[in-house]
N, C-alpha and C positions, 0 to 999 in steps of 0.2 A: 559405173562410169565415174572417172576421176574430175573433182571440181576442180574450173580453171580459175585463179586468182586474175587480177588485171595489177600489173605491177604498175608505179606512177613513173612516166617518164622522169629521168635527169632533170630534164630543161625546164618544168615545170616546177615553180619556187610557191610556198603554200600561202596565201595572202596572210599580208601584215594585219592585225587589225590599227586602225586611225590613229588611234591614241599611242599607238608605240613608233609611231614611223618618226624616221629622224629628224623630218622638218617638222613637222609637230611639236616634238621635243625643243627641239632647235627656239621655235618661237614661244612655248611655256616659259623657257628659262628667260630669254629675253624680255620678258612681259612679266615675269618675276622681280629678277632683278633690277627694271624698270622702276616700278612701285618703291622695292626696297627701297633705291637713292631716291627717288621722288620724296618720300618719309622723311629719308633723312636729312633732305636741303629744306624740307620744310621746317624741321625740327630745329636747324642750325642756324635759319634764317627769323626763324620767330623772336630772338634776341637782338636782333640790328632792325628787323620791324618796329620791333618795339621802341626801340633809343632814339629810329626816326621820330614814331609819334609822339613821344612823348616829349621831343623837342619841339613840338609845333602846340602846347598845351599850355594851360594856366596852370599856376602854380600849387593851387588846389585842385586840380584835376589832375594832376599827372597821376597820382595814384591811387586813382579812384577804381572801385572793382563792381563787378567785372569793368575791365578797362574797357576806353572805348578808343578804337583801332584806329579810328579816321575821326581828327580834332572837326567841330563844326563850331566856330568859325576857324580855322590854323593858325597861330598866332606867330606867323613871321619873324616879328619883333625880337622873339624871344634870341636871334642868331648874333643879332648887331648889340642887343642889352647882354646877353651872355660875352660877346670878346670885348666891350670897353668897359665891362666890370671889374675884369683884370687885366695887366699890360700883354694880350697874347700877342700882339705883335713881337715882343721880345721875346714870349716862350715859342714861340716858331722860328723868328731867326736864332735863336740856341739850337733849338732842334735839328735845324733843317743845317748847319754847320757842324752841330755834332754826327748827325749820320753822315753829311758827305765826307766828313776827312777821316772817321771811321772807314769808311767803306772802301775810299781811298787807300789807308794805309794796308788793313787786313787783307786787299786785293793782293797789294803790291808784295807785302811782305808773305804771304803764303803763296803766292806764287812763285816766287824764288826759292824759299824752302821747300817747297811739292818739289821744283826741278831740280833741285841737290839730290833728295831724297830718289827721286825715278831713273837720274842720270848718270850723278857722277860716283867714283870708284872711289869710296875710302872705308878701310878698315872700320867696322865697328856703327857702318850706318845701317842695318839693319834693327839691333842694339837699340841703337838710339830715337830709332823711329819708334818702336816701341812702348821706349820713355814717353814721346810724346802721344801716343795714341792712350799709353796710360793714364796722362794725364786728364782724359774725359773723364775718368774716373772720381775724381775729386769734386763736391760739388762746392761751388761758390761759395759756401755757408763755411767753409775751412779753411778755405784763405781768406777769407773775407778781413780777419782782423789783423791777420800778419802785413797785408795791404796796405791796409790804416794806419798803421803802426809807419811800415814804412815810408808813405806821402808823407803823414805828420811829419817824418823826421826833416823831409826834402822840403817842408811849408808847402806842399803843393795843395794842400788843403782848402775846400773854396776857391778851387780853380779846374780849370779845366782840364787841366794835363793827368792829374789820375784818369781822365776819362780816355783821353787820344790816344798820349802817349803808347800806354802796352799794346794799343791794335796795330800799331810797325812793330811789333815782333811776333805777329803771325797769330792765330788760331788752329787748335791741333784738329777740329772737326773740317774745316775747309781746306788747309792741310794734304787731308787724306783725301778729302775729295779731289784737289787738284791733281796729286798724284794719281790718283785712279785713270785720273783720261791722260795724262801726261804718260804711264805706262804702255798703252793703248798707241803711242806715236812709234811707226816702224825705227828700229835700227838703223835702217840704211842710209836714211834724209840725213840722221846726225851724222855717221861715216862720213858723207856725199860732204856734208861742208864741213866737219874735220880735214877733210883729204884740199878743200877749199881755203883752207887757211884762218876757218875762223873759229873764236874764242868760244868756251862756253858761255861768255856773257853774250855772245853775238849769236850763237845758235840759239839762245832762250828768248834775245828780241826779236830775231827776223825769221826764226820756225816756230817756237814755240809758243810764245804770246799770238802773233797771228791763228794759227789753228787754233788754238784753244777760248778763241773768243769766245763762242757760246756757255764754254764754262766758267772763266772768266766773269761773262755777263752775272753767272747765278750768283758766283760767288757776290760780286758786288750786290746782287738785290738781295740777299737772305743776308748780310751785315747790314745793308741802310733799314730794311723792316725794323731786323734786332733791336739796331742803335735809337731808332725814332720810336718803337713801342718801351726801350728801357727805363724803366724807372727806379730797381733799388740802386743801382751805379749813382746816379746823381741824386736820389735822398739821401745818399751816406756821405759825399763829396759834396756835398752845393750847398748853402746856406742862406745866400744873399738872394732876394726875391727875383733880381735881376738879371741873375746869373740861370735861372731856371728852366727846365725846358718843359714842350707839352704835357708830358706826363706827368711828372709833380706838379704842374703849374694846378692842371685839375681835381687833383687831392682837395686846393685849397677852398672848392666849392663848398665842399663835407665839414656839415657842422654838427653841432653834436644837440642832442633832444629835438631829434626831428625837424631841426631849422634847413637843413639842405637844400637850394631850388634846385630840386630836379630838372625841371624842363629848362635853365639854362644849361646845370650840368652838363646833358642830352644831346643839346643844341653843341655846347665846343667840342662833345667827343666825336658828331658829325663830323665838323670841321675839322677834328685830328685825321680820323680815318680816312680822308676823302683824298689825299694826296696816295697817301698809299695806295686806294683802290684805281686810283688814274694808273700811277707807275706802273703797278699790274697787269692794266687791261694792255697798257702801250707796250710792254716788256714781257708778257705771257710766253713771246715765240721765242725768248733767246732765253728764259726760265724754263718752260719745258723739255725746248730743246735741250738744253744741261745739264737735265735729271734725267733726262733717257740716256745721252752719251755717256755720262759717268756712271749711271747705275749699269748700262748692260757694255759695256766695252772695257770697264773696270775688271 
C-alpha cells in the first residue's frame, strides 16, 4: 500500500517567530537608536551644564573635584560682578553690529551672485563658478597674511572695515547654497515675466527673493552665529579695548599661573551664548526649513 503524503496548502504561510517580525524589528531599532542620541545629547550637553554651574560658584570651588553639579548656596552675583568687570556693554554692542551688517551684507551679496550663477547666460559662468566653489579650498591660515598686508596698506587696521567690508562681496559656501534652491525655481515663472517686461534685477526682487525666504532666512542665521562666535577676525584686526567684541572681550578673563576666575569667566560665556540660543529657538522653523529645501531640492 502506497504512503499518502499530506502536501501544506498555498495559503498557509509557516509562522514568524517574534523576534524576527517586522514590527518588532521596527521598535528594536527605534529604541536603539533612541539610547544612541540620548548618549549622545547627554555627552554634548555635559559641557554647557557645566559652564552653567560653574557660573553660579566661588572662585575656589569652581574647580573643585569631583565637581559638584548643583552650587549650594548659587552665587548669582557672580553674573552682574562678571559684566562690570569689563566694559561688556561695549563688547556686545560690537558684537551684536558686527553680526548684523555681516549677516546683512553676505545675504545681500550672495544672493545676487547665487542668481547670476543659476540664471543668467554668459560664457564661461560655469568656469567661474568653480573658481569660486574652489575657493573653499583654501584655508584661512593662507590668506590670512596677504589680508593683513593688504588692510595695512588701506590703514584699515584697528577698524572695523577688514571685518564688514569683504562680507558684501559674498561667501562662496552660502553661494552655493543659494544657488542650490535658486536652481530648484521652474523656468517658466522667469519666462512668464520676461515675456512681462521685466528686468533681471526685477525678476530676482519680486520672484526670487520672495520664494527663497526660507533660504535666505538660513543663510542670514549661519553668517550672524559665524560673525557673533568669531574671534580670530578681530584678534588679528582689533587692538583698542574698545573696539572689541564678545569673544576676545573674554580671552581677557585668562590669566596666567592659575589666576583665571572661572566662575566669572562662566557667568559672561552664559550671557554670550544666550542670545544665540533665543535666535535659534525663535528662528529653528525658517533654519530648518532651508536645510531641507536646499539640501533635497538642490
Amino acid at each position: 500500500m502506497a504512503e499518502r503524503t499530506l502536501a501544506r496548502p498555498a495559503h498557509i504561510v509557516q509562522a514568524v517567530p517574534w523576534w524576527q517580525r517586522r514590527s518588532v524589528r521596527r521598535k528594536a531599532t527605534t529604541i536603539v537608536a533612541t539610547i544612541i542620541a540620548l548618549i549622545g545629547a547627554v555627552v554634548v550637553m555635559i559641557p554647557f551644564v557645566w559652564m552653567i554651574s560653574t557660573s553660579l560658584k566661588t572662585k575656589f570651588t569652581a574647580l573643585q573635584l569631583p565637581p559638584q553639579w548643583i552650587p549650594r548656596p548659587p552665587h548669582w552675583e557672580n553674573y552682574p560682578d562678571a559684566l562690570t568687570f569689563l566694559p561688556f556693554h561695549l563688547f556686545f554692542r560690537n558684537t551684536f553690529m558686527y553680526a548684523t551688517l555681516t549677516a546683512f551684507g553676505e545675504t545681500l551679496s550672495c544672493s545676487l551672485v547665487a542668481y547670476g550663477f543659476a540664471r543668467l547666460r554668459a560664457p564661461g559662468k560655469n568656469v567661474l563658478f568653480l573658481i569660486v566653489l574652489g575657493t573653499l579650498m583654501l584655508p584661512y591660515q593662507v590668506t590670512m597674511i596677504p589680508q593683513y598686508v593688504l588692510f595695512k596698506i588701506l590703514g584699515w587696521i584697528d577698524t572695523w572695515k577688514p571685518l564688514i567690508v569683504p562680507t558684501f562681496f559674498g561667501s562662496a559656501y552660502l553661494i552655493f547654497l543659494l544657488r542650490q534652491f535658486y536652481m530648484s525655481i521652474h523656468q517658466d515663472i522667469v519666462d512668464a515675466a520676461r515675456i512681462d517686461g521685466c528686468s533681471y534685477f526685477d525678476i530676482w526682487w519680486r520672484i526670487f527673493a520672495p520664494l527663497s525666504r526660507p533660504a535666505l532666512m538660513t543663510v542670514a542665521i549661519l553668517s550672524f552665529m559665524y560673525h557673533w562666535n568669531d574671534y580670530l577676525g578681530p584678534l588679528i584686526y582689533l587692538s583698542t579695548t574698545e573696539k572689541l567684541p564678545v569673544s576676545v572681550g573674554l580671552a581677557n578673563f585668562t590669566a596666567a599661573y592659575g589666576g583665571t576666575p572661572w566662575h566669572w569667566l562662566m557667568a559672561a560665556s552664559v550671557t554670550a551664548v544666550t542670545p544665540l540660543i533665543i535666535i535659534f529657538f525663535f528662528m529653528q522653523r525658517y533654519f530648518i526649513q532651508g536645510i531641507v529645501i536646499t539640501g533635497v531640492k538642490g
